[in-house]
C-alpha positions in Angstrom: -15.4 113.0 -44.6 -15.3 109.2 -43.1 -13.2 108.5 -40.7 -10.1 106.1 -41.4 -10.1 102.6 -40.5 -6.6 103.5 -38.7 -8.2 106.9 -36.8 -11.2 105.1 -35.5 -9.1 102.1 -34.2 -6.8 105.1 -32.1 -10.4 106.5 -30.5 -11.5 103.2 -29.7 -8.6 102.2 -27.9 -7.9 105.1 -26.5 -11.2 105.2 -24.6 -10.6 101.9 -24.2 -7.7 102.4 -22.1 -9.8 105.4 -20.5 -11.9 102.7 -19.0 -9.8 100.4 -17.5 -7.8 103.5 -15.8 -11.0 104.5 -14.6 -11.5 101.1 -13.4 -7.9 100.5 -12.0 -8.6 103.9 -9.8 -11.8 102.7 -8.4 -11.8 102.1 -4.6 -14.2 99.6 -3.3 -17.3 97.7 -5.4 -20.1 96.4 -3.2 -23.8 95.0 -4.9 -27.1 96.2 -2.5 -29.0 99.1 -1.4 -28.5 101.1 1.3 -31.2 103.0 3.7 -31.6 105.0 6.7 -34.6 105.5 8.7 -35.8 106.6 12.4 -37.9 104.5 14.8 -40.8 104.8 17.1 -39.8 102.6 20.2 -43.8 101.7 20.4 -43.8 103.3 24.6 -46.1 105.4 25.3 -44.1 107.6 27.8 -41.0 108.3 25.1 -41.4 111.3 23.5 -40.8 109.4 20.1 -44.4 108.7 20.0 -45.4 112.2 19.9 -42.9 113.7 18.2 -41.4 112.9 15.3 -37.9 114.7 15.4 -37.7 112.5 18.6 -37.7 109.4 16.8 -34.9 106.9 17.7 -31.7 107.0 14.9 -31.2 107.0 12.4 -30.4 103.8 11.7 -28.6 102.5 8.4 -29.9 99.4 7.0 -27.6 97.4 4.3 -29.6 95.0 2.1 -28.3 92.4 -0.1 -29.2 89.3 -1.9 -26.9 86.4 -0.9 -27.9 82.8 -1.7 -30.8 84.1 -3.3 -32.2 85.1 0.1 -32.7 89.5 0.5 -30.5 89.9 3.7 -30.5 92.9 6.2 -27.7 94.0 8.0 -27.6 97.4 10.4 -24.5 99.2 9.7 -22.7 102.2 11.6 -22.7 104.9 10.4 -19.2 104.9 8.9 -20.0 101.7 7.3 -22.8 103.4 5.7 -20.8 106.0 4.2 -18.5 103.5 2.5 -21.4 101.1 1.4 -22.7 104.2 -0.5 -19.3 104.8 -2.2 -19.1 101.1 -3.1 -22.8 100.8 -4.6 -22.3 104.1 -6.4 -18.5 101.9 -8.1 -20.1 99.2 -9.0 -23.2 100.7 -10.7 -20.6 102.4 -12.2 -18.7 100.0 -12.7 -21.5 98.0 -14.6 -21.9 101.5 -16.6 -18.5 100.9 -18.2 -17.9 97.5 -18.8 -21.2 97.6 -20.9 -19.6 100.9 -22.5 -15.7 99.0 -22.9 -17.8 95.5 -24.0 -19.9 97.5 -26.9 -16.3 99.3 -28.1 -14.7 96.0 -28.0 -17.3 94.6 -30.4 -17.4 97.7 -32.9 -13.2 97.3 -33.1 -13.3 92.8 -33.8 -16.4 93.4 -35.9 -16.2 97.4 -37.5 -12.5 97.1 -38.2 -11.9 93.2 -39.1 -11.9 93.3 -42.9 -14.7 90.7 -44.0 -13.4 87.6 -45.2 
């Protein structure tokens, strides 16, 4: 059996409030990527050069487009744990507003009576 105009309106605003409390309890939302990597110094003498659980690190790299320009920035490692958190919200982020956008539409356009 269909479901009513009046049941499917309920669902879809229900999960449209579901989103926007998901939302609301988000922490921080930060665009980029993040990585971490070791170095080899490039001297001879360290033992970096030989061995490679030696390397120098890890370093955490933060990388960003800002004026249209992909920017760098080394971050502590602190920083790094709550860039990760903040990439991971707004991909997340992006995930629902498509989802709350698309239930937005089916309500004006699925529900609206044609006239």
């Amino acid at each position: 059996m269909a479901e009513s105009q009046a049941t499917r309106l309920r669902r879809l605003r229900r999960r449209t409030q579901e989103i926007r409390d998901a939302i609301y309890a988000m922490g921080y939302v930060c665009p980029g990527s993040l990585h971490t990597r070791t170095k080899v110094c490039g001297k001879a003498a360290c033992r970096c050069a030989t061995d490679e659980n030696a390397r120098h690190g890890p370093y955490h790299d933060w990388a960003v487009y800002a004026d249209r320009r992909l920017t760098h920035r080394i971050v502590t490692k602190e920083q790094a744990e709550l860039l990760a958190a903040a990439i991971k919200n707004l991909r997340e982020l992006q995930r629902l507003t498509a989802e709350w956008s698309e239930a937005s539409t089916d309500e004006i356009l699925g529900l609206t009576p044609p006239g």
